[in-house]
Steps between C-alpha positions, in 0.01 A plus 500: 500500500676849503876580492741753404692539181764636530618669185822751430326655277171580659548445870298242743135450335248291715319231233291244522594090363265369213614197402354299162594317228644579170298355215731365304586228734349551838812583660484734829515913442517700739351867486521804694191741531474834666277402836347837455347454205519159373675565172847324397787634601767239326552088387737392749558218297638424179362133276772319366342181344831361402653503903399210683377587885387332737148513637560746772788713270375846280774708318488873652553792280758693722628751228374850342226617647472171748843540639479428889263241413658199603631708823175615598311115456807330736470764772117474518591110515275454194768322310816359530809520248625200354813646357444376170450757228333441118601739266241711268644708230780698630393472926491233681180450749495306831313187597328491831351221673170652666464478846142678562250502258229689665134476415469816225 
């Protein structure tokens, strides 16, 4: 599945969805790649082992570089916000329940 990101700082960038599982304890991550050529463009994720989530929840990474992450993922109706917010180092990051988890 393709959508837009929309990012202040680089503009509207078409990607492609990868999603997989982090390692460490098989929780959901969710990628972005460049359709053109297949290589990563960013982790929209972030893996915080000591947040409980529900099956269906990941934590986005909507800060930095990633800011307009969370906006981008609800308007493509990939995800929907919770509201609740967990806290890593000094930013706080979103949790999302997903809504469409397209075949990658």
């Amino acid at each position: 599945m393709q959508i837009t990101f929309k990012s202040p700082q680089m503009g509207n960038i078409v990607v492609r969805l990868f999603w997989s599982t982090y390692r460490a304890n098989n929780r959901t991550v969710l990628e972005l790649i460049d359709p053109r050529t297949g290589e990563p463009f960013t982790t929209a994720t972030v893996n915080l082992p000591g947040v409980e989530l529900a099956d269906d929840e990941i934590i986005l990474k909507d800060y930095s570089e990633n800011e307009g992450m969370l906006r981008s993922l609800v308007d493509a109706g990939v995800v929907q916000d919770t509201g609740r917010r967990e806290r890593t180092g000094v930013v706080t990051c979103p949790v999302v329940r997903v809504l469409r988890r397209c075949p990658t």
